[in-house]
C-alpha positions in Angstrom: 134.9 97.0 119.1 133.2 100.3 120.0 130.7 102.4 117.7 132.1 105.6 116.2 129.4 107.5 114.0 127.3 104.5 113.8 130.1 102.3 112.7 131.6 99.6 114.6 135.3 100.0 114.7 137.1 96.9 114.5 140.9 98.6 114.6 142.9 96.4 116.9 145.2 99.4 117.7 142.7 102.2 118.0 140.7 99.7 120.3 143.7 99.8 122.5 144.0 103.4 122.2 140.5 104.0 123.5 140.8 100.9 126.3 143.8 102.8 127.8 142.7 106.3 127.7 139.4 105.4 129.6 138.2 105.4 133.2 137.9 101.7 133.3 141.6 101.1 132.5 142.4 101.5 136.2 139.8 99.7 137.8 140.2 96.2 135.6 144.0 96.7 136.5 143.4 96.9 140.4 140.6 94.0 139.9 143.0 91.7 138.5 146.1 92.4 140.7 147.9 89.1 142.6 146.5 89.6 145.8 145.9 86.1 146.4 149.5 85.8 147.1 148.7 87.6 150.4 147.6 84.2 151.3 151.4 83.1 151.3 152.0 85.0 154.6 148.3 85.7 156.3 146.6 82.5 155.8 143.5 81.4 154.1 141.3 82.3 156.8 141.9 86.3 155.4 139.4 85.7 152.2 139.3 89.7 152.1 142.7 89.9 150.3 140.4 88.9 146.9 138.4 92.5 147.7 140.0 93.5 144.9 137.8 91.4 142.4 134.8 93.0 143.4 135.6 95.8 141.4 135.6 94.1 138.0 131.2 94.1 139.3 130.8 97.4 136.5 131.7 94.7 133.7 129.5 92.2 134.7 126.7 94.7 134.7 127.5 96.1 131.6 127.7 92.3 129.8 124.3 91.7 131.4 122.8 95.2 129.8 124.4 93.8 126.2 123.0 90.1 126.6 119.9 91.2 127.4 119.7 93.4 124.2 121.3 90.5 121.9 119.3 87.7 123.7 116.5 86.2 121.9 114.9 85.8 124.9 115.1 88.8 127.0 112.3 87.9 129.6 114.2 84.5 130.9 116.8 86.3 131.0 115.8 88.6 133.5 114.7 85.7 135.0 117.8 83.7 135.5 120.0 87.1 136.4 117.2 88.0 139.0 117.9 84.5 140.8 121.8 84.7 140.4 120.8 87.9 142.3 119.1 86.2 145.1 121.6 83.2 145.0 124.3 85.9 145.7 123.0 87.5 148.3 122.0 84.8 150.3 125.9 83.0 149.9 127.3 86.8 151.0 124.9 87.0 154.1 125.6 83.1 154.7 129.3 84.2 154.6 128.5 86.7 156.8 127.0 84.6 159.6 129.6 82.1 159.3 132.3 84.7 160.4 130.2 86.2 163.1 129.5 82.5 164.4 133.3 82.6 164.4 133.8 85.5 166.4 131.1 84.3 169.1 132.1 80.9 169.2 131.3 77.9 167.1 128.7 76.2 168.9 128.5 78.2 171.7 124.6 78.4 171.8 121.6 77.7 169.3 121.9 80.5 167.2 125.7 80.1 166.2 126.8 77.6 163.7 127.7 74.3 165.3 131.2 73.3 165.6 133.3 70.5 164.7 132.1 68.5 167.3 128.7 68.2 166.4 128.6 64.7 164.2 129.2 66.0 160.6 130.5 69.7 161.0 133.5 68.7 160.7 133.5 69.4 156.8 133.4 72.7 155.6 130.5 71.5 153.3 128.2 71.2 156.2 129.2 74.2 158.0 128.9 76.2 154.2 125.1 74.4 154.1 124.2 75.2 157.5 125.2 78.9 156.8 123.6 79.1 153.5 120.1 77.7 154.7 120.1 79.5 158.4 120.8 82.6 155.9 117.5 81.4 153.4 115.8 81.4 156.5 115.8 84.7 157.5 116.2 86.7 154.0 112.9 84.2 152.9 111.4 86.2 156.1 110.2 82.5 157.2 111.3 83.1 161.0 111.7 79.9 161.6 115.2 80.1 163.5 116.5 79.4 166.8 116.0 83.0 168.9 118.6 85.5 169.6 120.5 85.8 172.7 123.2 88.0 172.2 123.2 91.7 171.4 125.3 91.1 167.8 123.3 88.2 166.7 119.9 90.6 167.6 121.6 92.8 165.4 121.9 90.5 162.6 118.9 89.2 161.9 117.4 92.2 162.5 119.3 93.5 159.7 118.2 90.4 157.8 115.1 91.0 157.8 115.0 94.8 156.7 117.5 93.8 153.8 114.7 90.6 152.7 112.3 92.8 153.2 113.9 95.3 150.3 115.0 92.8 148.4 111.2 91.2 148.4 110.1 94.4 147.1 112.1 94.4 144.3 112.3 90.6 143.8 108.2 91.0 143.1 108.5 94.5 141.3 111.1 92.4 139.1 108.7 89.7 138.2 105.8 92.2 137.7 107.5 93.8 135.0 108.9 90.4 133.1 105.4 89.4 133.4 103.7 93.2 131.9 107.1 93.1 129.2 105.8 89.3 128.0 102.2 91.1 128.4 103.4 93.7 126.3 105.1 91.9 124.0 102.4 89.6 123.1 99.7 93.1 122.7 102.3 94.7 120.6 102.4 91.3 117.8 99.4 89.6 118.5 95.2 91.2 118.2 93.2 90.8 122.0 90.7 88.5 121.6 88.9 90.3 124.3 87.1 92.8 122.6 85.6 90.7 120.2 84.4 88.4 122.5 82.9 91.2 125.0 81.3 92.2 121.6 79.8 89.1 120.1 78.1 88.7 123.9 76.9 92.0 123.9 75.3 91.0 120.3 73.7 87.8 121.3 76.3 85.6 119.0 76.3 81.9 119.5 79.1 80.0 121.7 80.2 78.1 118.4 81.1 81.5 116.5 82.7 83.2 120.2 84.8 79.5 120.2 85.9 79.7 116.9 87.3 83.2 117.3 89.3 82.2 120.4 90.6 79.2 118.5 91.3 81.4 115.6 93.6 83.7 118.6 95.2 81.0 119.9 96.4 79.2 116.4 98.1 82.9 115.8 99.8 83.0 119.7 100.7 79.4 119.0 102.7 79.3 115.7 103.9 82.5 115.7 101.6 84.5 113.1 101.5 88.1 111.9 98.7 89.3 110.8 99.5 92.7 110.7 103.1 93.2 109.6 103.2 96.2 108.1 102.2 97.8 110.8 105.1 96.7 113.0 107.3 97.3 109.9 106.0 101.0 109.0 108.7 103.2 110.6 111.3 101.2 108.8 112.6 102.9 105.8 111.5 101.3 102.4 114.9 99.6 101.6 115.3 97.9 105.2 111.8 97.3 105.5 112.3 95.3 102.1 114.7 93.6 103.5 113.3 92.3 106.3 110.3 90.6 104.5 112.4 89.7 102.0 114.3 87.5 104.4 111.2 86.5 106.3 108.4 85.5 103.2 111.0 85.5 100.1 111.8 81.2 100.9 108.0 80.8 101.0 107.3 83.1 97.9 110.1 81.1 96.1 108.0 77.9 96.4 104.8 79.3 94.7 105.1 77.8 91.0 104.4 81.1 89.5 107.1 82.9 91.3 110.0 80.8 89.9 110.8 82.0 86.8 110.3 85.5 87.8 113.4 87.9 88.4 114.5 89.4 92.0 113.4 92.9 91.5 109.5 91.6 90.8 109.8 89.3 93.9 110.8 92.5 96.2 108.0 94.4 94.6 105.5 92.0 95.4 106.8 91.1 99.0 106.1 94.4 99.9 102.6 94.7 99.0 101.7 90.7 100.0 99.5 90.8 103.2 99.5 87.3 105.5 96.2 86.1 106.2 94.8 82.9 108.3 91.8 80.9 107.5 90.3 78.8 110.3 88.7 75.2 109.2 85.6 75.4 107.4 86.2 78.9 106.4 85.3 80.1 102.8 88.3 82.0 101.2 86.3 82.8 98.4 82.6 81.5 97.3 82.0 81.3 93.1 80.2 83.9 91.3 81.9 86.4 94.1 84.1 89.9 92.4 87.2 88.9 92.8 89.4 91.9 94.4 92.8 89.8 95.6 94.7 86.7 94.5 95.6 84.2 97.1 99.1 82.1 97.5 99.2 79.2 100.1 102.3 79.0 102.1 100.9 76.6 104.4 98.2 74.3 104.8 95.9 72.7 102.3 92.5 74.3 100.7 89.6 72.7 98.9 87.6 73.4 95.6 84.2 72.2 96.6 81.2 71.7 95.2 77.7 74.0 95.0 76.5 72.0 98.3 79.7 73.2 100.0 80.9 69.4 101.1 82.3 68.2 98.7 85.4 68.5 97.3 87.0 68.5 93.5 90.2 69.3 94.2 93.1 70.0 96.9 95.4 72.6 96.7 98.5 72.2 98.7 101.3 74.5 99.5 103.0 76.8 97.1 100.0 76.7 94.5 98.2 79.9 93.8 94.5 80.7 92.7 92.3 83.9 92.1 94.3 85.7 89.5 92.1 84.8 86.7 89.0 87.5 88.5 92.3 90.1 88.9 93.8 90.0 85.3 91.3 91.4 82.3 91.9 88.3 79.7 89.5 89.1 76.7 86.9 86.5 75.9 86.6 85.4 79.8 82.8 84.9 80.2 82.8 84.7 84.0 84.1 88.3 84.0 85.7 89.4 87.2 83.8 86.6 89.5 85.1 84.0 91.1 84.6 81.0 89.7 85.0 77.9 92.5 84.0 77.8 96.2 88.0 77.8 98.3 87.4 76.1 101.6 90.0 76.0 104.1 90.6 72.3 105.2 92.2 73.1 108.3 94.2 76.6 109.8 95.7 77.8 106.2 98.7 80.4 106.0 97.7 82.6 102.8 99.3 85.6 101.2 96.8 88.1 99.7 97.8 90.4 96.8 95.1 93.0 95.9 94.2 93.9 92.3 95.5 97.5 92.7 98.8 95.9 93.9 99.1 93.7 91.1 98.2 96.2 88.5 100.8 98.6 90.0 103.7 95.7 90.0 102.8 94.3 86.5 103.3 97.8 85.0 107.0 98.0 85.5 107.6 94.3 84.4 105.3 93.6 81.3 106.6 90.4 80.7 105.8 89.0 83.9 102.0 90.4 83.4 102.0 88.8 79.6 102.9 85.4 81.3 100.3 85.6 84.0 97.6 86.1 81.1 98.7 83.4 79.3 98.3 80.2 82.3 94.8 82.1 83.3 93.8 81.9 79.5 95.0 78.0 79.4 93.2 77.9 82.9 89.8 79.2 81.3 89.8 76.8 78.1 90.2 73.6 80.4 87.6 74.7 82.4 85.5 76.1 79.6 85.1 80.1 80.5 86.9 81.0 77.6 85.3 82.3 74.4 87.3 82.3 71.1 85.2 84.0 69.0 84.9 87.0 71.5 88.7 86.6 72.4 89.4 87.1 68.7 86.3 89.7 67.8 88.2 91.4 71.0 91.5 91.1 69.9 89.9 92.5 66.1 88.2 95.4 68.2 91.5 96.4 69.9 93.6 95.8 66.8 91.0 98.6 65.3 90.8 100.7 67.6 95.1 101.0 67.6 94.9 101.7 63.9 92.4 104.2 64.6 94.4 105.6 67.6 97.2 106.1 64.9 95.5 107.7 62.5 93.8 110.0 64.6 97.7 110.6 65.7 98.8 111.4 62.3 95.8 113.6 61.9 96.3 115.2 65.1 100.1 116.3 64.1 99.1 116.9 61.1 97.0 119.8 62.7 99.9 120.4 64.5 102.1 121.2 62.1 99.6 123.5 60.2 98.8 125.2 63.4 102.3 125.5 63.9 102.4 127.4 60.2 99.7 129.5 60.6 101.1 130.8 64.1 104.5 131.4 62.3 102.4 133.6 59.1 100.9 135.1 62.2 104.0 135.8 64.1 105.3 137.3 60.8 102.6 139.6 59.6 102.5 141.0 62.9 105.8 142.2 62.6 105.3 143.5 59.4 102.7 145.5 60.1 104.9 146.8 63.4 107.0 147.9 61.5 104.8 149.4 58.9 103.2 151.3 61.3 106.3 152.7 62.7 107.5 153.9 59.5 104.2 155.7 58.8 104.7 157.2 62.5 108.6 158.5 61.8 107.0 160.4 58.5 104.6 161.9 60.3 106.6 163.0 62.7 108.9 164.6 59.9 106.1 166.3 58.3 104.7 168.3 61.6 107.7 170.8 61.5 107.3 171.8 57.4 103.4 172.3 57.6 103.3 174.9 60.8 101.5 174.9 63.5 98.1 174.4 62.3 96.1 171.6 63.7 96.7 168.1 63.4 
């Protein structure tokens, strides 16, 4: 197929259309003539009758260009192309040597190939292994070969050399840039440890913390993690960019208890605004009595509720449970208020999503009923644990049950005063144009009266 405004035309016919009417046509027709045939009346010792299939070398480029940009690993691909590369070139210059040892004479001094009567060069093997490591040799620049005697053969290596020596330049300028794309590659996903380590040195911070930090690095390197994935997803437009962490967190999100019932539109939502974040072992995710400003779901790895001494623990929580929503949601008669109310240690490296309050407000607006079952497991959460008051849950509930009924009356009084205000601006309205008009009938006699009375003053 071929892209036509964007869109990848699959149209057998006009795909044939195209393949004829271009440049190309031509050239895989000459690459793909019968030559071999030649072979019939010249021999096989003419190998230059295939020429022709050098030509079909655009094509092979142009696959390499596309695999490389479909690959899913680009950099070992450069890799393995880079050595069919050098593999190439040293079987063409081996070729090369072969057929001048030809021309000079098979085994006619120490520089030429042997000939047949040398034990084992009788097979073509050994004469093709000879050739290809005599032409390592000199395009590895290692030197080690039997010297020159004849003008062609000075020739040769010397052009040998010059042609390893390009083709070390860009054999290391080759590697150099696999090495800065991984490099890069690795910067673009991944924060540098380096500056935080060059700062906790600078501060006087202890080896323990400056260990933990590179630990904490290489657990993100190591399984992949993304701390910061809406940066790398910003210039995406918001339906794509929903898409793509849709199809990376939405499994994981599924898992969460709390998620399950909920419908697709309030899973996208919240996808959007979840941010990944990694705990290290021994880390506090949140310490009791703390204002709770985010709610935490574990994709991976196990947390601890533990105790005031900070060692021992009440509880595990595993993956796809959730905790900190009760400090987010405002359910009347909660005593602990917005604080936390448990110490969440991470047992080992924990995979978390965080979802801010502000987030969560903004998402529970549009689906009410989501928000209304939320309250509902945080108020059976605080009366197992004893942080809910009744009395103040119902003297609350009273409160807001007066406050609506005074909120509607003060909304029948108010339109009330809207509708007399709405009066009184109509009598307005209408006296106003009465007395227009009044005074413009007093102005038309007047005006009638000047010519009957003279022209005395008026």
């Amino acid at each position: 197929g071929f892209l036509e405004d964007g869109i990848l035309v699959r149209d057998r016919s006009r795909i044939r259309r195209r393949y004829l009417c271009s440049p190309s046509f031509p050239c895989d027709v000459a690459a793909v003539l019968p030559t071999d045939l030649l072979y019939l009346r010249l021999g096989l010792g003419v190998p230059a009758v295939r020429a022709n299939r050098c030509l079909r070398a655009p094509r092979l480029f142009e696959a390499f260009d596309r695999q490389e940009t479909r690959t899913t690993h680009p950099n070992a691909f450069r890799v393995a192309k880079l050595m069919l590369y050098v593999f190439i070139a040293i079987h063409w210059n081996g070729c090369l040597y072969f057929a001048l040892s030809t021309r000079l004479g098979l085994g006619t001094d120490a520089w030429v190939c042997p000939n047949a009567s040398r034990p084992g060069f009788a097979r073509p093997l050994r004469q093709y292994l000879h050739s290809f490591y005599f032409s390592t040799l000199i395009l590895a620049t290692v030197g080690d070969t039997p010297e020159p005697r004849r003008e062609e053969e000075f020739l040769f290596v010397t052009a040998g050399f010059l042609l390893a020596v390009l083709g070390f330049a860009t054999i290391t300028g080759s590697i150099s840039s696999v090495i800065t794309n991984m490099n890069a590659a690795d910067a673009a996903f991944y924060p540098d440890p380096e500056p935080v380590r060059r700062y906790l040195r600078a501060k006087g911070a202890g080896g323990r913390l400056v260990r933990r930090v590179v630990s904490w690095h290489q657990h993100l390197r190591a399984q992949q993690k993304l701390p910061a994935e809406r940066a790398v997803l910003r210039h995406l437009p918001r339906g794509l960019r929903a898409e793509v962490a849709a199809s990376v967190h939405l499994p994981s999100l599924r898992r969460v208890g709390l998620f399950q019932s909920w419908e697709h539109g309030l899973l996208l939502q919240l996808v959007l605004r979840l941010q990944p974040q990694v705990f290290g072992p021994g880390e506090f995710v949140c310490r009791k009595g703390d204002v709770g400003r985010e709610m935490y779901f574990i994709r991976e790895g196990q947390l601890a509720v533990v105790a005031e001494d900070g060692v021992t623990q009440l509880a595990v929580l595993g993956e796809g449970l959730y905790f900190g929503e009760i400090s987010l949601i405002n359910i009347k008669g909660n005593t602990s208020g917005n604080r936390r109310t448990a110490n969440i240690m991470s047992i080992g490296y924990s995979d978390l999503f965080c979802l801010s309050k502000e987030d969560l407000a903004e998402v529970l607006v549009e689906f009410p009923s989501a928000r209304a079952m939320m309250e509902d497991k945080g108020r059976e959460l605080l009366l197992r644990m004893g942080k809910l008051d009744v009395h103040a849950e119902a003297a609350a509930a009273a409160a807001a049950e007066e406050a609506e009924q005074r909120a509607q009356a003060l909304e029948t009084a108010l339109e009330g005063l809207q509708t007399q205000a709405a009066r009184l601006l109509a009598q307005l309205e209408s006296n106003a144009f009465k007395l227009a008009l009044r005074v413009e009938h007093l102005e038309c006699r007047l005006r009638r009266q000047r010519p009957a009375g003279g022209a005395g003053p008026a």
